[in-house]
C-alpha positions in Angstrom: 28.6 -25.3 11.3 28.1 -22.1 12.9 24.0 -20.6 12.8 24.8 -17.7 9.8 26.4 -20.4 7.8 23.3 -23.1 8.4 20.9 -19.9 7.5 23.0 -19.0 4.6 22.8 -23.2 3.6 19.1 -23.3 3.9 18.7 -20.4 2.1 21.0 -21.1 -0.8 18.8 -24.8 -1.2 15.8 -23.2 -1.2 16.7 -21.1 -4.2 18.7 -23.4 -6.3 15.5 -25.7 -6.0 13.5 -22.7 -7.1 15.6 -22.2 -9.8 15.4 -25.4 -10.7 12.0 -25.7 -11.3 10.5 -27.2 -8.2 7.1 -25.6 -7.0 7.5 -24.5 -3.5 3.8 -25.0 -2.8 4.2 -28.9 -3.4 4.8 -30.7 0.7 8.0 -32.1 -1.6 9.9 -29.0 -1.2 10.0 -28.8 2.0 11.2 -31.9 2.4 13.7 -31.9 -0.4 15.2 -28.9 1.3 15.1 -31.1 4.3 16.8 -34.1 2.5 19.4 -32.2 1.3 20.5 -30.4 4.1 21.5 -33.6 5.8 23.9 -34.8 2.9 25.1 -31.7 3.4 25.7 -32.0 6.4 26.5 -35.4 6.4 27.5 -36.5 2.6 27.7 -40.3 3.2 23.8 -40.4 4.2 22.7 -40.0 0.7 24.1 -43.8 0.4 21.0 -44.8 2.8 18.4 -42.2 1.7 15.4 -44.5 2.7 17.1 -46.1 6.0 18.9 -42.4 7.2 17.7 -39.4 5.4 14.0 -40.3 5.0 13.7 -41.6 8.0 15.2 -38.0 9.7 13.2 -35.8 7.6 10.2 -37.8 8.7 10.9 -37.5 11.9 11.1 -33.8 11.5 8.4 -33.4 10.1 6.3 -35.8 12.7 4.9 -38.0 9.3 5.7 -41.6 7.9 9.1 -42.5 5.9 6.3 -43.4 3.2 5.2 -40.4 2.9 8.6 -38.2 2.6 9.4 -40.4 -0.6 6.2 -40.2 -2.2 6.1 -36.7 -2.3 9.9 -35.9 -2.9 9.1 -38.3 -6.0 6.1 -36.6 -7.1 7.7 -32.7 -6.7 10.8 -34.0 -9.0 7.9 -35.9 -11.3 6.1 -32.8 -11.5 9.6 -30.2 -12.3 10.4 -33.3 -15.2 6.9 -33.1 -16.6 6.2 -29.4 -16.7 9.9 -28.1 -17.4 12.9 -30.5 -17.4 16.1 -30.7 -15.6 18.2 -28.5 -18.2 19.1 -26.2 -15.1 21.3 -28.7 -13.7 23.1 -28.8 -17.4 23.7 -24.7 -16.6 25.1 -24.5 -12.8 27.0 -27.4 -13.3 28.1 -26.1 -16.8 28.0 -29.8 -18.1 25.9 -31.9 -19.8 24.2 -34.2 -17.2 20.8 -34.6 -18.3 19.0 -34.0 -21.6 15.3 -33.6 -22.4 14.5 -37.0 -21.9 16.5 -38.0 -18.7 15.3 -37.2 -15.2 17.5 -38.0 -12.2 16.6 -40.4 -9.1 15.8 -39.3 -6.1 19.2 -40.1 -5.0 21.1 -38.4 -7.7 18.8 -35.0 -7.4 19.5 -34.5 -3.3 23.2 -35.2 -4.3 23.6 -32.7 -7.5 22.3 -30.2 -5.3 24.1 -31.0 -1.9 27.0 -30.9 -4.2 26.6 -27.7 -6.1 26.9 -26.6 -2.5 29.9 -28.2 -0.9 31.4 -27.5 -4.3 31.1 -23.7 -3.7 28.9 -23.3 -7.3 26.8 -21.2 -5.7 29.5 -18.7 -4.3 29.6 -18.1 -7.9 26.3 -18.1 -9.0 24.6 -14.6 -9.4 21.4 -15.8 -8.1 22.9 -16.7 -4.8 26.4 -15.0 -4.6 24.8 -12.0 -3.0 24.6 -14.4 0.5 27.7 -14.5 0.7 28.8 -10.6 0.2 27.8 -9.8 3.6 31.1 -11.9 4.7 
């Protein structure tokens, strides 16, 4: 992936988690962005997030594997508990979650790795203005 592509990638993450719901002042964001930039990048990781992604976040990062899940789990506990994951149900235009559900770990890095690779957010009009400098 050529560099104006990866910026354009990272930047597209950081909004959809924004408009998602997740706080970017909580360490879990960073490393959710993080996360999901390797299944991106590499979409058969997600099947050993603890093993593969956690363990290359962490190591970016310079902390423990422990820590990465804790907080990815706490910034996805705290976006269920103050708002809920209805977003999702409007960029995918389906009905994935309701009020009451709230995805894994595993299933949240992979909605929004795939609302990438799936080019939703080429049509979204909170992030299809990255792409009209093409």
């Amino acid at each position: 992936m050529e560099e104006k592509e990866f910026e354009r990638m990272t930047k597209i993450i950081r909004l959809t988690l924004l408009r998602i719901g997740i706080r970017n002042d909580l360490k879990g964001f960073l490393y959710l962005c993080k996360a999901i930039e390797i299944v991106i990048l590499n979409p058969y990781s997600v099947h050993r997030l603890c093993k593969s992604v956690y363990a290359e976040v962490a190591k970016a990062f310079n902390i423990k594997v422990d820590s990465i899940e804790r907080d990815i789990r706490h910034a996805i506990e705290d976006n269920y508990i103050n708002r809920d994951f209805l977003e999702f149900n409007r960029m995918f235009n389906l009905e994935l979650f309701t009020i009451h559900d709230k995805p894994t770990v595993g299933e949240f890095i992979k909605l929004v790795a795939e609302y990438y690779n799936l080019g939703l957010a080429r049509r979204d009009k909170a992030t299809r203005y990255l792409y009209e400098e093409d």
